[in-house]
C-alpha positions in Angstrom: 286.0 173.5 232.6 286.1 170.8 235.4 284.0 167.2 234.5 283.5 164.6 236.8 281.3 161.5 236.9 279.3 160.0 239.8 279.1 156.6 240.2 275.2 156.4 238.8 276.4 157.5 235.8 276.1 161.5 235.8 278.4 164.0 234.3 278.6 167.1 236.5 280.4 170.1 234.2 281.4 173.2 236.2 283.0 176.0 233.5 284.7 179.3 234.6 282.0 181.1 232.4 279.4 180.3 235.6 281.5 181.7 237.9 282.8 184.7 235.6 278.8 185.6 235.4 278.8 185.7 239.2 282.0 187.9 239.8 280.9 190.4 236.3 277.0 191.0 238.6 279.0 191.2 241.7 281.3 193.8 240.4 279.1 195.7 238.0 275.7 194.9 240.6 277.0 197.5 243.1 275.7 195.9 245.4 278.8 194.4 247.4 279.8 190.6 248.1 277.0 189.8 250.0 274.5 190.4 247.3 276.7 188.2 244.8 276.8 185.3 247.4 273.3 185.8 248.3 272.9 185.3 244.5 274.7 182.1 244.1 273.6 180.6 247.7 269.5 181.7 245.8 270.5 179.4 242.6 272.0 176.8 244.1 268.8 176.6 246.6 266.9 176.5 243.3 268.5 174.2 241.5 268.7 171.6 244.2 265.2 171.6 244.4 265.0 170.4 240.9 267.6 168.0 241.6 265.9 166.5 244.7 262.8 166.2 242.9 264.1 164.3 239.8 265.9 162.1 242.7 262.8 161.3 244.4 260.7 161.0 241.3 263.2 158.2 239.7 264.1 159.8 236.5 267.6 159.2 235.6 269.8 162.4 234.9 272.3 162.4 232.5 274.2 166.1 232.9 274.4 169.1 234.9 275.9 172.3 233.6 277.2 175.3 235.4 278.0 177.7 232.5 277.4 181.2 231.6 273.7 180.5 230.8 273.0 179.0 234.8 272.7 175.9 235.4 271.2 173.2 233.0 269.6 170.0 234.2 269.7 167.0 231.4 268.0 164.2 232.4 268.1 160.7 230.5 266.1 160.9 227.7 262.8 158.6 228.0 259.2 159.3 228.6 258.5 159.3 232.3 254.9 159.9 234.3 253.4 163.8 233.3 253.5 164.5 237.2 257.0 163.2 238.1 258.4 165.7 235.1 255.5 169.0 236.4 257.2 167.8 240.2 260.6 168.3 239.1 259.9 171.4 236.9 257.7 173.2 239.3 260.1 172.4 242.9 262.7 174.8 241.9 260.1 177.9 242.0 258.7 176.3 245.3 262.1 176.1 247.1 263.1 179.4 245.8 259.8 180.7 247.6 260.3 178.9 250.6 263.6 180.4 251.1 262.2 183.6 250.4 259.5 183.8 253.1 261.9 182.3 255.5 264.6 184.5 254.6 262.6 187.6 254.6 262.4 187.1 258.4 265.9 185.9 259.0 268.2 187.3 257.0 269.4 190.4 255.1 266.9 191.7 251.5 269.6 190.8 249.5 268.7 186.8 250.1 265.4 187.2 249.9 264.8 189.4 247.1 267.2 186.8 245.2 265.3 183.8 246.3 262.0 185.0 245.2 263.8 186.4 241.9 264.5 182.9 241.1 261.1 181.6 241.6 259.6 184.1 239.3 262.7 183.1 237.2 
């Protein structure tokens, strides 16, 4: 497991489990490389979506975890305004679907289908 700080104060973990998840539905998928990046590329779209909405919404976060369950966001614990926590929880889906109308013009159904995966997800 890699951990690193930044200098605000959070604590980034990045396991092997994360990426041993990726290569096991790459392999046993079927679906090639492509489909596995497409995957990762979809979750990491996600994911920063939460991430720039807790930035822009000025809650604190305290950890985020890459392991074999996705990626978990921890932010400081605290109450903080009802919308700024329904922005952050709800701007994952909407990036995901974003990315999923956009893609389903530009780029191959593996992106796509991924991207709109995660925002049912």
């Amino acid at each position: 497991m890699i951990r690193f700080r930044l200098k605000n104060g959070t604590e980034w973990q990045l396991g092997a489990d994360f990426f041993g998840v990726l290569c096991l539905s790459w392999e046993l998928g079927g679906a090639g490389e492509r489909a596995a990046l497409a995957l990762l590329t979809a979750v990491l779209l996600h994911e920063g979506g939460h991430l720039l909405a807790y930035l822009l919404s000025g809650i604190p976060l305290r950890r985020v975890i890459f392991d074999f369950r996705g990626v978990l966001i921890r932010p400081e614990p605290g109450f903080y305004p009802f919308a700024s926590e329904l922005s952050a929880l709800l701007a994952g889906s909407t990036v995901s679907f974003l990315w999923a109308a956009a893609a389903f013009i530009l780029f191959p159904p593996a992106f796509w289908q991924a991207s709109f995966a995660m925002g049912l997800w």
